[in-house]
MILO-890395 format. One line per field, with one value per atom (N, C-alpha, C): residue number from 0; residue in one letter; atom name; x, y, z. Coordinates in steps of 0.05 Angstrom, whole numbers, plus 32768, in hexadecimal, padded with zeros to 4 digits. Layout:
! residues N
i <- c(NUM / ...)
aa <- c(a / ...)
at <- c(CA / ...)
xx <- c(X / ...)
yy <- c(Y / ...)
zz <- c(Z / ...)
! end
This chain:
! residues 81
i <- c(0 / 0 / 0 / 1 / 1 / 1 / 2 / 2 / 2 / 3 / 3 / 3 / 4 / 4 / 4 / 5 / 5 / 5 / 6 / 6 / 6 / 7 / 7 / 7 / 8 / 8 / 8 / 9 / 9 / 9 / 10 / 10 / 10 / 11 / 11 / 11 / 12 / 12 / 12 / 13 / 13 / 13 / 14 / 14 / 14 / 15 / 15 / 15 / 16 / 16 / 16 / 17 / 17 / 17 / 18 / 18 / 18 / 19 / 19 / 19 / 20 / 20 / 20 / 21 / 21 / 21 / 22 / 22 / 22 / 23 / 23 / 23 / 24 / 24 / 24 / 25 / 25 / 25 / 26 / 26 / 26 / 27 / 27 / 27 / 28 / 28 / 28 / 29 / 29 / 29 / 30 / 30 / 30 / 31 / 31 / 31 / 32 / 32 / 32 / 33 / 33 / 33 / 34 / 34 / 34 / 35 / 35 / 35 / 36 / 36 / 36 / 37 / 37 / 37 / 38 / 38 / 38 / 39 / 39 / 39 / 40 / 40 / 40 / 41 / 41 / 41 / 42 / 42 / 42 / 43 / 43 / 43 / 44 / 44 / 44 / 45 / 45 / 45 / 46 / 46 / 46 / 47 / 47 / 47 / 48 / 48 / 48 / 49 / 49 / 49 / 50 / 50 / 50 / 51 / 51 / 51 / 52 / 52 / 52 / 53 / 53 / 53 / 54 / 54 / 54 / 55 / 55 / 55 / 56 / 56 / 56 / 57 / 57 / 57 / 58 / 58 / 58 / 59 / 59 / 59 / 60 / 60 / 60 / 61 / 61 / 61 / 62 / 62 / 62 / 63 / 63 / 63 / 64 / 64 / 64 / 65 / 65 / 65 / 66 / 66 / 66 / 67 / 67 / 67 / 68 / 68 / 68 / 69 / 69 / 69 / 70 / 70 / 70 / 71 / 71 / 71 / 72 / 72 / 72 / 73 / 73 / 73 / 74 / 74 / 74 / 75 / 75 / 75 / 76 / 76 / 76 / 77 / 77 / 77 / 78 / 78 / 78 / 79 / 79 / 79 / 80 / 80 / 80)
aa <- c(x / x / x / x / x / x / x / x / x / x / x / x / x / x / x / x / x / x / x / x / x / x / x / x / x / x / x / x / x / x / x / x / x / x / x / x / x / x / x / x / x / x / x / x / x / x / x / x / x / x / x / x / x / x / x / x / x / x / x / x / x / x / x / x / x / x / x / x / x / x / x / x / x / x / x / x / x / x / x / x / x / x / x / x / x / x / x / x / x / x / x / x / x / x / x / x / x / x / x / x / x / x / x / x / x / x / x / x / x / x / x / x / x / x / x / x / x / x / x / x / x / x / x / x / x / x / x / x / x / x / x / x / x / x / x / x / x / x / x / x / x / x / x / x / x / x / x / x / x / x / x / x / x / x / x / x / x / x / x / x / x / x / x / x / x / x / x / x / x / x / x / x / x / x / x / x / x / x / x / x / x / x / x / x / x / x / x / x / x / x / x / x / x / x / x / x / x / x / x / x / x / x / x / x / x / x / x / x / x / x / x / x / x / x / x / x / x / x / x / x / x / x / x / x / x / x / x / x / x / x / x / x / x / x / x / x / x / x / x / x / x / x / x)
at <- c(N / CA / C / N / CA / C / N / CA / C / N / CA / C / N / CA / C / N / CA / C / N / CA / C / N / CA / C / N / CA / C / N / CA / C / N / CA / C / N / CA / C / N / CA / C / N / CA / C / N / CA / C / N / CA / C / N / CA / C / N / CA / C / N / CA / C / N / CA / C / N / CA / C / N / CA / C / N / CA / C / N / CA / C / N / CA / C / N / CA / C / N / CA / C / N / CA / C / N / CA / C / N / CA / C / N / CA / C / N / CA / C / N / CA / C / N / CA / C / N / CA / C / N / CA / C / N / CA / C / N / CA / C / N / CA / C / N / CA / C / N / CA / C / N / CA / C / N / CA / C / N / CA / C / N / CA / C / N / CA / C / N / CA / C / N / CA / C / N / CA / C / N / CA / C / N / CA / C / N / CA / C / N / CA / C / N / CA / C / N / CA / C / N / CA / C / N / CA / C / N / CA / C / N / CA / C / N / CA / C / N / CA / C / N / CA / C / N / CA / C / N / CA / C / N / CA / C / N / CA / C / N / CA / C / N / CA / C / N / CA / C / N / CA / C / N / CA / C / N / CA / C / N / CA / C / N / CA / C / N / CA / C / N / CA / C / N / CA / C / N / CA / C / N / CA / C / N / CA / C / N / CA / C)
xx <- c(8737 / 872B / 872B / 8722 / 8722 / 873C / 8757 / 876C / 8778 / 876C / 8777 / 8773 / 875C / 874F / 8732 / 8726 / 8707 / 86FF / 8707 / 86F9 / 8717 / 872E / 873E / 8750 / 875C / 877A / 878E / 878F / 87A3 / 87A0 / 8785 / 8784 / 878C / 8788 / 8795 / 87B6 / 87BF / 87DA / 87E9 / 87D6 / 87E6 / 87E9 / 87C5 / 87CB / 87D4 / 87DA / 87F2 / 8804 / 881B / 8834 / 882D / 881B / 8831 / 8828 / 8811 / 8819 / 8831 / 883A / 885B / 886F / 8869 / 887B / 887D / 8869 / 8864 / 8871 / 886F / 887C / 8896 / 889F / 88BF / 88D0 / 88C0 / 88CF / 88CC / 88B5 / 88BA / 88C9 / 88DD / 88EF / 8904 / 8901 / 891F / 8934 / 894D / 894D / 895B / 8953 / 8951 / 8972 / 895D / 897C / 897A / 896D / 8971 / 8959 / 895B / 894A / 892C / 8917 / 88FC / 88F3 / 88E7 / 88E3 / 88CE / 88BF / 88B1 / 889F / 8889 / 8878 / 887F / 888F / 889F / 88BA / 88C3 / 88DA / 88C9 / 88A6 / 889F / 8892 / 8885 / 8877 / 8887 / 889D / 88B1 / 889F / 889F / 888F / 8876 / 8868 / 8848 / 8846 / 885B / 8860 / 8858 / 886B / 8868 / 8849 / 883B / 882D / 8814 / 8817 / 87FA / 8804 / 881C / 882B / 8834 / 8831 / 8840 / 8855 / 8869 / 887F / 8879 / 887B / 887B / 8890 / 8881 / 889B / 889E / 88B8 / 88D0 / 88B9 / 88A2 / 889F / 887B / 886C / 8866 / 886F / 888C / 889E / 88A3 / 88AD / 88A9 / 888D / 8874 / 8861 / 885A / 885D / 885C / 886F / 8888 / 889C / 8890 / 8883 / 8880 / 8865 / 8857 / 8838 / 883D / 8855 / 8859 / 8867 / 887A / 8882 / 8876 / 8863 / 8846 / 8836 / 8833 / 8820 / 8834 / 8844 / 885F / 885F / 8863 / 8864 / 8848 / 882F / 8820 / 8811 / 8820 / 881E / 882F / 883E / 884B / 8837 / 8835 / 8827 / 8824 / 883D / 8843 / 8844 / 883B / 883A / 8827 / 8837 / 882E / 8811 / 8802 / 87E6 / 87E0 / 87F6 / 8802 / 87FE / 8807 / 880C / 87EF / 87E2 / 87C2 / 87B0 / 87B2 / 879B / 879F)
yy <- c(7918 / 790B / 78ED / 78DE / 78CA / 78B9 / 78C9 / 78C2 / 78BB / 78CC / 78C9 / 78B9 / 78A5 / 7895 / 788E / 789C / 789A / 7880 / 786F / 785B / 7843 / 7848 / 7839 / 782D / 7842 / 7849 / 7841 / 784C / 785B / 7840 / 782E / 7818 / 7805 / 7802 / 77E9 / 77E9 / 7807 / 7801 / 77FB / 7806 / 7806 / 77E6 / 77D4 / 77BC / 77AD / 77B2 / 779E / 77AD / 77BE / 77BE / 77B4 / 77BA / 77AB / 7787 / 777B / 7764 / 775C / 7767 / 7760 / 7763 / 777F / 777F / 7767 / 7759 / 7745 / 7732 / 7733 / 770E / 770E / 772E / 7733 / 772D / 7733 / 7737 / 771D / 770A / 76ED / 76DB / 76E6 / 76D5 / 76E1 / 76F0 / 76FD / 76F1 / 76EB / 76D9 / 76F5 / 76E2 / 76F3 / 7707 / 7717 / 772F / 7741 / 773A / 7750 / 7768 / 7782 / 778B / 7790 / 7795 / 778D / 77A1 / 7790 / 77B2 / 77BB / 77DC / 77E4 / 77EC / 77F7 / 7805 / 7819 / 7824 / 7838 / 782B / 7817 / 7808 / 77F5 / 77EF / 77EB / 77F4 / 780D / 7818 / 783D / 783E / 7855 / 7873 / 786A / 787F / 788E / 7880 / 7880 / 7888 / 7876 / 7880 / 78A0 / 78B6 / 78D9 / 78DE / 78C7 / 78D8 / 78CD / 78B3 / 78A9 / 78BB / 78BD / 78C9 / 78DB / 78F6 / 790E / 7911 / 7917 / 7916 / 7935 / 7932 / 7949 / 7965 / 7979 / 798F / 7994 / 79A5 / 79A8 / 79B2 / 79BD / 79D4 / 79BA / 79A5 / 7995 / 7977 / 7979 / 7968 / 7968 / 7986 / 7993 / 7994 / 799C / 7997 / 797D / 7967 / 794D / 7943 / 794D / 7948 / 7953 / 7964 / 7980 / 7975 / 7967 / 795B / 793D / 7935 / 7918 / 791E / 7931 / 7935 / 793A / 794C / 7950 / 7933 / 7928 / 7919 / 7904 / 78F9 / 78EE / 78FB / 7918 / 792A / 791F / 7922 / 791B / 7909 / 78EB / 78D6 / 78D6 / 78E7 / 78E6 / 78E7 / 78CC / 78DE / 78ED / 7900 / 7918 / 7937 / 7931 / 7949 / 7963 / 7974 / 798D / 7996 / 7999 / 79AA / 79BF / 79C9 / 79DB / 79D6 / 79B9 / 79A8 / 79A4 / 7995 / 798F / 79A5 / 79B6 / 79CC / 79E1)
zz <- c(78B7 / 78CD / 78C9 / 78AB / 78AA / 78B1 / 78A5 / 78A8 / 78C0 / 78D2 / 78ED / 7900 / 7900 / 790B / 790E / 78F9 / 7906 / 78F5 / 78E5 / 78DE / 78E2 / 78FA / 7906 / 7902 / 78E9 / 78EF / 78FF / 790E / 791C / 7938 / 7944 / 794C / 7934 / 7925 / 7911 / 7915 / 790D / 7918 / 7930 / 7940 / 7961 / 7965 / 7960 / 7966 / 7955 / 793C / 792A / 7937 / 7934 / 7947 / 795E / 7970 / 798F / 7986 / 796D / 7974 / 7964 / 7952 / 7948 / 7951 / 7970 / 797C / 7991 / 7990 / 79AC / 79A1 / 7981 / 7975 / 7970 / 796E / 7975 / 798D / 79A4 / 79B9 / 79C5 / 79B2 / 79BD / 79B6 / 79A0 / 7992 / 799F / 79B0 / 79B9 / 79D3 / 79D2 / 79E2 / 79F7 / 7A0D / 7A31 / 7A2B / 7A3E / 7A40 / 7A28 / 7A0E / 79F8 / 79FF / 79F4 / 79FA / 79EE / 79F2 / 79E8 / 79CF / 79B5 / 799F / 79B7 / 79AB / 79B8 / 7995 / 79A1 / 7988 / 796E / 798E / 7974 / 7962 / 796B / 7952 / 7941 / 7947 / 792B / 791B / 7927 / 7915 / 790F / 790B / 7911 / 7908 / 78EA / 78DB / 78E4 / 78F0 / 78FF / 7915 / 791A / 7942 / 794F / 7941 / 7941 / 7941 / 792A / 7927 / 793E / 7943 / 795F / 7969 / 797C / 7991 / 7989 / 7985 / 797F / 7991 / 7998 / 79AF / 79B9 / 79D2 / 79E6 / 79DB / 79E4 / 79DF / 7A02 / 79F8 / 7A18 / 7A2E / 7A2C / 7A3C / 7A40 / 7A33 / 7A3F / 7A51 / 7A46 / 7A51 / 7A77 / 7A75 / 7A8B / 7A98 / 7A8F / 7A9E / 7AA1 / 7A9A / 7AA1 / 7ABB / 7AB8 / 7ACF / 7AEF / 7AEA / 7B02 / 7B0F / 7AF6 / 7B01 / 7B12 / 7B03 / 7B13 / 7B2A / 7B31 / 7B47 / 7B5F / 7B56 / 7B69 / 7B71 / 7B66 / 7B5C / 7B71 / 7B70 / 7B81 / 7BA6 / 7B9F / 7BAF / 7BCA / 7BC2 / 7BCD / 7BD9 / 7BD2 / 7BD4 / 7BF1 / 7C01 / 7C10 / 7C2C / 7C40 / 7C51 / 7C5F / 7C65 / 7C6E / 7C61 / 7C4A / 7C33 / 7C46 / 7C38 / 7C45 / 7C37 / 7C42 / 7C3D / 7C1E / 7C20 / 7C0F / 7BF0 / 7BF2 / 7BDC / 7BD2 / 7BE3 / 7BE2 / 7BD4 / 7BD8 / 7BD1 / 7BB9)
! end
């Protein structure tokens, strides 16, 4: 438990990467593309962020569709309830 973040971990790293990622992408000249969190903290990355498996991948897709879906102002009732 300690390891994982309860005395802040896992915040120490998030905000040292994105601010190294910020001092990278400010030396970068226009047009290249930007590091992100996960090209500086690679090793770590899996573990803040575990990566989705196929079958929550899919429930993410299906919730935003909806979620899209209903924003329509003609959406069917159907959808709503």
């Amino acid at each position: 438990m300690y390891h994982a973040g309860l005395i802040g971990n896992i915040g120490l790293l998030e905000v040292l990467g994105n601010l190294t990622a910020g001092q990278f992408n400010k030396m970068l000249p226009k047009g290249k593309a930007g590091y992100k969190l996960q090209d500086i903290i690679p090793n770590t990355y899996d573990f803040i962020y575990p990566p989705l498996s196929e079958q929550d991948k899919k429930a993410q897709v299906n919730q935003s569709l909806l979620a899209f879906a209903l924003m329509s102002p003609g959406a069917p009732s159907i959808l709503k309830g």
